[in-house]
N, C-alpha and C positions, 0 to 999 in steps of 0.2 A: 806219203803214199807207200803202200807197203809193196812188196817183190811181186807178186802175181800179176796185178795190176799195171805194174809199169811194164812187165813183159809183152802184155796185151798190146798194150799202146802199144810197144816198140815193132811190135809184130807188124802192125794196122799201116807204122808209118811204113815200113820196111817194103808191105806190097804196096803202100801208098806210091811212093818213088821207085816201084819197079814198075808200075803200071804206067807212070809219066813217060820211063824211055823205054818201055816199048811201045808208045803213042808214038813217040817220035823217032822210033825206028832202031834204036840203039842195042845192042847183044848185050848191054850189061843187064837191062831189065830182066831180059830170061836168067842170067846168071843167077839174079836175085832172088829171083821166083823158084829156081831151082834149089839157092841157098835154104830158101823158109824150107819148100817141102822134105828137104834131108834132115832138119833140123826138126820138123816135127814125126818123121818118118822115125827118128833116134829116139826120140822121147815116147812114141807109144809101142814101139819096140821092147825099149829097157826099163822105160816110165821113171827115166832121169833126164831130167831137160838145162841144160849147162846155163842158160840164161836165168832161170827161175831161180837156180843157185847160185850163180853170182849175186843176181838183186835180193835174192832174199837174205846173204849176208852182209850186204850194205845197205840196205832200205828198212829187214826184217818183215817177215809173214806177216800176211794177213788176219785181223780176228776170225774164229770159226764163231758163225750163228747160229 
């Protein structure tokens, strides 16, 4: 699985389990949900997203089609 990709998912799962507590009432979920939107609030800002470059140094980029 190459870097873009698994950031995806990581994302998907990240508000996955921020949506669970704040179902069930918990402040970490805002936390979380606060966390994505900085993190992609950074990335279309500078259009460097720190996770896509981690993964894409240990996973390696995707093919372009």
């Amino acid at each position: 699985m190459c870097g873009e990709k698994l950031q995806r998912f990581l994302m998907a799962f990240v508000l996955l389990v921020a949506f669970y507590f704040m179902s069930i009432g918990s402040i970490v979920g805002v936390v979380l949900q606060f966390f994505v939107i900085g993190m992609i609030l950074v990335w279309a800002i500078t259009d460097f997203c720190p996770s896509i470059w981690f993964f894409n140094k240990f996973f390696g980029k995707c093919e372009k089609k």
